[in-house]
MARTOR-87169 format. One record per residue (C-alpha): residue in three letters; x, y, z. Coordinates in steps of 0.02 Angstrom, whole numbers, plus 50000, padded with zeros to 5 digits. Example, Ala and Ser with C-alpha at 12.3 -4.5 7.8 and 13.67 -1.06 7.14 Angstrom:
MARTOR-87169
ALA506154977550390/SER506844994750357/
***
This chain:
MARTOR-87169
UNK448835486946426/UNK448385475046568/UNK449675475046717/UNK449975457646811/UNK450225458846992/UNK450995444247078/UNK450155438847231/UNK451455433147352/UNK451135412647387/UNK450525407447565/UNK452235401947666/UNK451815384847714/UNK451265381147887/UNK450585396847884/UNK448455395547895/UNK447405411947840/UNK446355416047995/UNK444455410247959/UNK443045422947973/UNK442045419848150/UNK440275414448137/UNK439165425648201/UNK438035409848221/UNK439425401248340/UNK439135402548504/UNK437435415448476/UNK436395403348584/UNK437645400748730/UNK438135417948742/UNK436025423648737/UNK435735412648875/UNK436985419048981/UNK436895434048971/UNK434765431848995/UNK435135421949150/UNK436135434849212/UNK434795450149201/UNK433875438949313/UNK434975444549456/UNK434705462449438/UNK432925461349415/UNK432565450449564/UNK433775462549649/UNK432725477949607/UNK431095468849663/UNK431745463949832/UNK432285479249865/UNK430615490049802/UNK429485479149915/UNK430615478250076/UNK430565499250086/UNK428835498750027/UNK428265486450173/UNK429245500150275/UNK428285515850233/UNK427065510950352/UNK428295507950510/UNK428955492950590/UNK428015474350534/UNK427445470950721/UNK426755490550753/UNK425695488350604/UNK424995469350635/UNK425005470450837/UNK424805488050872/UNK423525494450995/UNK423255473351051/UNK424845473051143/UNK425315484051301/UNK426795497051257/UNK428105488951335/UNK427705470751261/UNK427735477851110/UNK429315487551128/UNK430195471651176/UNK429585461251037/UNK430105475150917/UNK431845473951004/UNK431935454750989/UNK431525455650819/UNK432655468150766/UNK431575481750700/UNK432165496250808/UNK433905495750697/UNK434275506650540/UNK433225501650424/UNK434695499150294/UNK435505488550420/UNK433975476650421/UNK434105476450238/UNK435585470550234/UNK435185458650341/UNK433655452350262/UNK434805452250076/UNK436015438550173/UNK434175430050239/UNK433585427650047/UNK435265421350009/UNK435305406450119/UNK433445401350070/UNK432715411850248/UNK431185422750218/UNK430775425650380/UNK429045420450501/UNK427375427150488/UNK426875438350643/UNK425045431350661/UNK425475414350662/UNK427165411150678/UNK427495400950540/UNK429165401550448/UNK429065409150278/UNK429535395550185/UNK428435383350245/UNK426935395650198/UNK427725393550032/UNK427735375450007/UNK426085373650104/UNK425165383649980/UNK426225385549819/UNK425495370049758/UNK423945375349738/UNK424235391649662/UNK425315379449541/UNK423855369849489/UNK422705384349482/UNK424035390349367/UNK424355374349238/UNK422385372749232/UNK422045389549169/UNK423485388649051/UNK422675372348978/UNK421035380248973/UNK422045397048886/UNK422615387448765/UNK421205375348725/UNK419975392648709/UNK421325403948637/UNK422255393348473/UNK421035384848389/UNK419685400648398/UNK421425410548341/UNK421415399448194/UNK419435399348170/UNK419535421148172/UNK421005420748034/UNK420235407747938/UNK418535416947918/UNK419375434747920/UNK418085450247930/UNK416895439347926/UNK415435434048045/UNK416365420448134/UNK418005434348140/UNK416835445148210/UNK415965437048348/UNK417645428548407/UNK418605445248411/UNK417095452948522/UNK417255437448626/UNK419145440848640/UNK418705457748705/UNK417585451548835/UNK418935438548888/UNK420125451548922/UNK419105465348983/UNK418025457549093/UNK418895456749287/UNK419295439449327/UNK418315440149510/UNK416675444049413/UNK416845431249281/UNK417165420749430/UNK415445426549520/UNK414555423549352/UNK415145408049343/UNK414705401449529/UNK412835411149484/UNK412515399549352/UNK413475384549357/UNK413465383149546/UNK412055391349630/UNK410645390749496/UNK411215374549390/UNK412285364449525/UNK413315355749393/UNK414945360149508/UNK415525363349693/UNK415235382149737/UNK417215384249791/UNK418415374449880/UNK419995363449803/UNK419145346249839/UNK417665340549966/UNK418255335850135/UNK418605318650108/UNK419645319949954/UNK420405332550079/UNK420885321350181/UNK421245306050076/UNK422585318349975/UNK423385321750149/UNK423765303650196/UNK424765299750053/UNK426635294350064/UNK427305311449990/UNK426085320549909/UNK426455333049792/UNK425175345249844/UNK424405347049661/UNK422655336849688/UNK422465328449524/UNK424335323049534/UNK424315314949675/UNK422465306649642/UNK423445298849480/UNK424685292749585/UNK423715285449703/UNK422515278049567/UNK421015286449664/UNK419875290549516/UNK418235293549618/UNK419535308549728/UNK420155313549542/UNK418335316149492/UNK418175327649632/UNK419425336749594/UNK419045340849404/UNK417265346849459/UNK418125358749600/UNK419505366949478/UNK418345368449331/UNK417465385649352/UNK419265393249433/UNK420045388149285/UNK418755394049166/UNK418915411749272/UNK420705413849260/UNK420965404249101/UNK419735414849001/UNK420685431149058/UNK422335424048941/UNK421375416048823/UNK420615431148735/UNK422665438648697/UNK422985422248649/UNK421695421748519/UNK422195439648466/UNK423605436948444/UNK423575420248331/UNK422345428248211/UNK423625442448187/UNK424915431248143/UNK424045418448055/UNK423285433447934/UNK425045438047921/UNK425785422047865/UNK424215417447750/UNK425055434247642/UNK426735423447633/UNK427335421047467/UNK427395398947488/UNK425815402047569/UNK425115411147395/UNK426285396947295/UNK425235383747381/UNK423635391047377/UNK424075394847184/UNK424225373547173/UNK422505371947233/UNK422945369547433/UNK421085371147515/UNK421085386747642/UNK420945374947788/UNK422505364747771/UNK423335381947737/UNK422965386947895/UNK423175372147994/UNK424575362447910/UNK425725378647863/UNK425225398247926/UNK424825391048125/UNK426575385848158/UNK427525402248117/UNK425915409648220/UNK426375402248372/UNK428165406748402/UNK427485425348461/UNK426385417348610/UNK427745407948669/UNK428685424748688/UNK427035431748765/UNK426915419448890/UNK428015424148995/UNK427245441049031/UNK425465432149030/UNK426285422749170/UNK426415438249259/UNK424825442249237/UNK423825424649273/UNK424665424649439/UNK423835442849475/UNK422415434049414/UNK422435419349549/UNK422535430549709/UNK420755435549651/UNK420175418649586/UNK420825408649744/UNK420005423549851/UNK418235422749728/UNK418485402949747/UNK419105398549922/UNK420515390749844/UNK421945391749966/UNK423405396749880/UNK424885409949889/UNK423355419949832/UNK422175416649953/UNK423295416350103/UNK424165434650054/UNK422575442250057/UNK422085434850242/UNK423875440750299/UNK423645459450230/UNK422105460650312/UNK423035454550462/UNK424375467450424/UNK425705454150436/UNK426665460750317/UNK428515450350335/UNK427255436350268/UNK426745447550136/UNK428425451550095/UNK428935432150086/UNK427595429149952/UNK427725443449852/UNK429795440849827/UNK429145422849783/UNK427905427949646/UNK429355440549588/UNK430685426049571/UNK429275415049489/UNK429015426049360/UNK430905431349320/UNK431125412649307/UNK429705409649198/UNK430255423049078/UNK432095416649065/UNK431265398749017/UNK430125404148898/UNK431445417448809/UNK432715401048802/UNK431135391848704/UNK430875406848587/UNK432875406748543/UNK432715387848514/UNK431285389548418/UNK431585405448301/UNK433555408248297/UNK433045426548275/UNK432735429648429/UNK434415430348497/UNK435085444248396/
***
């Protein structure tokens, strides 16, 4: 016997409450909170290199020690605050960062910032070159390696992916300046630009400080040829260094996605193995190097301190090392917490691209 049970009508006016989307909102709420670890992390980095630039005793001690009389010394110390608690000059330094003051160099007596914006350009360029050349090198080989997989071609490019990746970035640099430089003298041994391009980039209205930039502006192409042929071999150097976990790491994921089931449904209709690879397995492939990029951006900016130092290429590379051998370490200081924001940035942009890109991601 089947029992009825009434089910009591909706009163009207009355609206049942809808289920929330977990969808709604997922993006918004992933990027705040993201944006929001960035505080803690630059946080922890400040702090870590301010006590470790104290180990060694006051800044001015360690850079004008034994070239100053004692009681010179002990009054610059005094005018410069360093004879105070140290956490009291931490402090102090925290409500510095705040207001955009990193402090000025000891050798030279240069304010922080202006070190910064003197010299960040370059390192900038150096940077966007290599990732061009990291890309160019690492993708389509990536592609070549999965379409020919354990095979000759697979094997050769995987070897050269070790070599890319294994090999430090200051002696690919020397090899490079051995052959193409010194033996062949297809390019400029090191330098940014020849003096006159130098110069010519220094008289424009505003210059940006990134060479080839500013010769397109300026519609210089004879200074923009310069220029190419100077950044060439540093961004071969540094470039080749990301390049070989690029091309790692598309082969993986292009192998993976060739074992997708529309991938087997298309190559079931008589899809050739080519346009397999390059019309439907790349693009699922290249969501994980976006993710990766941000730690390779880490890791290519390790890379320029000893390709502008191999190079000559004055950047926030080059000029750190002169001011650690000059033991001027507030300088130091300034450019490392600069390379630490950089990169905290850097990884919040490219983990808002990987959410856009592959909703996955922010779950």
């Amino acid at each position: 016997m089947t029992t009825l049970i009434e089910v009591p009508e909706a009163e009207p006016g009355i609206v049942a409450p809808k289920s929330k989307s977990k969808a709604g909102g997922g993006l918004g709420r992933y990027i705040v909170i993201r944006f929001f670890l960035i505080i803690p992390t630059v946080f922890i980095l400040v702090t870590l290199v301010f006590f470790l630039m104290r180990v060694i005793g006051d800044p001015i001690t360690a850079s004008q020690g034994g070239r100053l009389p004692p009681d010179v010394l002990a009054q610059r110390i005094h005018d410069a605050g360093y004879d105070r608690p140290v956490l009291v000059q931490y402090f102090e330094y925290l409500g510095q960062l705040i207001t955009g003051n990193f402090g000025t160099t000891i050798t030279d007596r240069r304010p922080v910032v202006e070190v910064l914006t003197t010299f960040g350009a370059a390192t900038l360029e150096l940077s966007i070159n290599a990732l061009i050349v990291a890309l160019a090198v690492g993708i389509p080989f990536g592609l070549i390696a999965a379409q020919h997989r354990d095979k000759t071609p697979d094997a050769l490019l995987r070897f050269f992916a070790i070599l890319c990746y294994a090999t430090p970035v200051f002696f690919a640099g020397l090899l490079l300046k051995l052959t193409f430089s010194v033996w062949l003298g297809w390019f400029p041994v090191a330098g940014r630009a020849s003096t006159r391009t130098e110069l010519t980039m220094s008289g424009l209205a505003a210059p940006s400080g990134i060479y080839w930039l500013d010769a397109l502006r300026s519609g210089n192409f004879t200074a923009l040829g310069d220029v190419a042929s100077h950044a060439v071999l540093p961004a071969i150097a540094l470039g080749l260094l990301t390049a070989g976990v690029f091309l790692r790491l598309v082969r993986t994921n292009v192998i993976g996605t060739l074992g997708k089931d529309y991938v087997e449904a298309g190559r079931s209709r008589g899809v050739s193995e080519f346009r397999l690879v390059t019309k439907h397995a790349y693009k699922p492939a290249l969501i994980p190097i976006i993710t990766v990029m941000g730690l390779q951006i880490a890791l290519m900016l390790g890379g320029a301190i000893l390709t502008e130092t191999t190079f000559e290429w004055k950047g926030l590379g080059y000029q750190l090392v002169q001011y650690l051998n000059a033991r001027d370490f507030v300088a130091v200081q300034g450019i490392v917490v600069l390379l630490a924001i950089i990169v905290a940035v850097t990884n919040f942009v490219v983990d808002i691209i990987a959410a856009l890109i592959d909703p996955r991601v922010r779950y």
